[in-house]
Each structure stands twice: as structure tokens, then as C-alpha cells.
N, C-alpha and C positions, 0 to 999 in steps of 0.2 A: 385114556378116556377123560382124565380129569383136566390134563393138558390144555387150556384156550388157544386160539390161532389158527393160526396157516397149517396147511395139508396138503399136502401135495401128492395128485394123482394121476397116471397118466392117459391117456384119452388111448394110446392105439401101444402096438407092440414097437414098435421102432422108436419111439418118444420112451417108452417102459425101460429099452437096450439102454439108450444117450442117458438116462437120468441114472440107471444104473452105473453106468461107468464113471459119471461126475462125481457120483457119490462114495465109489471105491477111489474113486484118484484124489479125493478129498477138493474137488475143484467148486462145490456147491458152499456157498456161506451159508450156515444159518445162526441169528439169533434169539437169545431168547428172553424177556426180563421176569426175574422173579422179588419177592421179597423172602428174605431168611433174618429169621434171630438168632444169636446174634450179628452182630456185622464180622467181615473177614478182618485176623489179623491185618493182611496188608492188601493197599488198594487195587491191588489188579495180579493176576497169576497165572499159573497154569496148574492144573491138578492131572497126575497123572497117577492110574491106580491100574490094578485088574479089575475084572469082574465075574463073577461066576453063579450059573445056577444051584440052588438047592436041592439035592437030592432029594428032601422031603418039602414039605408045602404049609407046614406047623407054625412055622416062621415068613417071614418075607422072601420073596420067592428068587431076589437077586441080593448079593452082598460083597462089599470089596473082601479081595483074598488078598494074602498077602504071598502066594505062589502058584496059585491058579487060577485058570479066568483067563477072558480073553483081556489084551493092554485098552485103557480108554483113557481117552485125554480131554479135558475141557481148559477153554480158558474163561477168565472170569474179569468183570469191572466193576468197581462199586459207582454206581453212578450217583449216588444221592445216600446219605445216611442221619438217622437221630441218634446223636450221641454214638455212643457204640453198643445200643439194642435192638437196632435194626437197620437194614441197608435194602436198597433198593439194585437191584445187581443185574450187569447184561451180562450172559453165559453164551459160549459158543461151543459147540462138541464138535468137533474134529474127528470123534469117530463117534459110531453110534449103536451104541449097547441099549440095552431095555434097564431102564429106568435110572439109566447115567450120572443124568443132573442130577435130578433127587438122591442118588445115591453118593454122587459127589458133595453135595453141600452139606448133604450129615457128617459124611467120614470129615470133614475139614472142621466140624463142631457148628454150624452153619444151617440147619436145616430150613425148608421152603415153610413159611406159613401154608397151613390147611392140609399138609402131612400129613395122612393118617398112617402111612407106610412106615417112614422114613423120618422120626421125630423122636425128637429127646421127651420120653413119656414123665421121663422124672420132671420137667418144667415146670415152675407153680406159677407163672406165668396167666393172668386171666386174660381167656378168648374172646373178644368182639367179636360178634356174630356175624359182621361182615367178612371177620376172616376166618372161616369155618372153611371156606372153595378153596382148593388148591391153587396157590397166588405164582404161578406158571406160565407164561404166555410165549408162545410160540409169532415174534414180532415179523422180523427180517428176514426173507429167503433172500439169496441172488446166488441165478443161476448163469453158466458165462454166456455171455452175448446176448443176455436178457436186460430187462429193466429192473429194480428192487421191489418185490412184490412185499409189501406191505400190511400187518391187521392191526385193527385199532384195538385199545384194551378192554377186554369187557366190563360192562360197570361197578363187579365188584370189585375189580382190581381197581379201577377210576376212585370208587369212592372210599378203599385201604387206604391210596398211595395220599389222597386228598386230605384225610382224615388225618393224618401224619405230617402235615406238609414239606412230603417228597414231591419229588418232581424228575420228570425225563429230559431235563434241559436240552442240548444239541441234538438231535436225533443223528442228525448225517456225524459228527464229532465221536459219537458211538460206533457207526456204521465204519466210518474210517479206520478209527483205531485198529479194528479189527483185520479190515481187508487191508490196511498196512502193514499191521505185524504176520499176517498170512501171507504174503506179499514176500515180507522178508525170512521167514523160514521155510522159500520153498529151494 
């Protein structure tokens, strides 16, 4: 819910089949950009973890295991960083667990501004009130033989990233990366 962006949903049952299957054969891109504090040791990766539900509900309701869980895998770029306290990151999940990314950039020490889930509570770190939202955005789909469907950032992601002076410099330079190194691990 907290997630900004793209959604995707499909109009009829035979569009519902084909997007299911792109999605289990891993053939649908998606990316995502968010901002986390602090930045990643290194500029680009792959995180690979389980993940698994909680038995009780006390807690956050998904967590990496370290032997159980279904496998999830993301990769990650820093596209833009201040210093090394915060980076501006494009994320791609390769599979798709409930609440993946966010659970990936904590376990990496990395969490998403506007976390209420999945955030280092100990932080004395003071909040700008513009980054109270979950700094999440759901940018880039492509699906095969499609065009790159596109969402712009909402403004308070606009006026975090500005405030900062980050920036998304190449879009399609992102976009590549990605479906190149996909490209080449299949």
C-alpha cells in the first residue's frame, strides 16, 4: 500500500495466464527506485536471502531466515549518493516475495526512508517531514514485446530526492544496466 507506481492488472483471464507465466519464467523487468540510509557498501549487487512468514503477527509479519523461507533475490544500483548517508538506489526483484525490497535493504544494513516496518529503530537520525512516506517507487515495468511502461515519482519522493541534491541522471543508462545484466544471466 505504501509502495508509489505502477500496478499492474490484467483486463481479461488470458492476459491474467501470459503475465503469469512472464512472471514465473522471470521474463517481466521491473524496477524500482528508492532512497535508504545508509548507502550500500558497494555500488551495485545482488542480495540473495530467504524469506519467510511469522508464525505470530507481534512482530513484522515477514523476516530473512537463515534456513527457511522461500529463495529471493534482488539486484541493486546506487544511482546517486550524499556522502555515504544516503543513496538514491534502483532495485530489481527477480522474484517476488511480500515485502522483498524492504526486507532486503534492512538485512544489507540499508533501510528505505519512511520504514515504518523494516528500519533500524535504534537511529538518532532526525526525520524531515517530507520523508515520513515510504520513499518506494514502483518506476519501470517491461514486459516482452511490449513498450517500457513508465511512472513519474510522486512529489514527495521529487521534493526528498531535490532536497538532497540527488538526482536519476540517465534513465534508459539504469534501464539498460539492468536488462543487460538480465540479458546475460539467463
Amino acid at each position: 500500500k505504501d509502495t508509489s507506481g505502477l500496478l499492474l492488472i490484467a483486463k481479461n483471464q488470458i492476459s491474467a495466464r501470459n503475465l503469469t507465466k512472464y512472471f514465473k519464467e522471470g521474463k517481466i523487468i521491473k524496477i524500482y527506485y528508492a532512497l535508504v540510509s545508509p548507502c550500500p557498501v558497494n555500488e551495485k549487487g545482488i542480495i540473495n536471502t530467504k524469506i519467510d512468514k511469522r508464525k505470530s503477527f507481534s512482530k513484522n509479519k515477514m523476516f530473512v531466515s537463515e534456513s527457511n523461507g522461500k529463495n529471493s533475490i534482488t539486484k541493486y544500483l546506487v544511482v546517486d549518493k550524499l556522502g555515504e548517508k544516503l543513496a538514491l538506489v534502483a532495485l530489481s526483484p527477480l522474484t517476488g516475495r511480500t515485502h522483498q525490497l524492504r526486507l532486503h535493504m534492512h538485512h544489507i544494513g540499508c533501510p528505505i526512508l519512511g520504514d515504518k516496518k523494516y528500519s533500524n529503530k535504534n537511529n538518532e537520525r532526525i526525520v524531515l517531514d517530507f520523508e515520513k512516506e515510504l520513499k518506494l517507487h514502483a518506476a519501470i515495468l517491461k514486459i516482452p514485446n511490449e513498450k517500457f511502461l513508465e511512472a513519474d515519482l510522486p512529489s514527495h519522493f521529487k521534493d526528498t530526492i531535490k532536497y538532497y541534491g540527488l538526482d536519476i541522471k540517465n534513465k534508459r543508462d539504469v534501464y539498460n544496466l539492468f536488462i543487460r545484466d538480465d540479458i546475460e544471466n539467463k
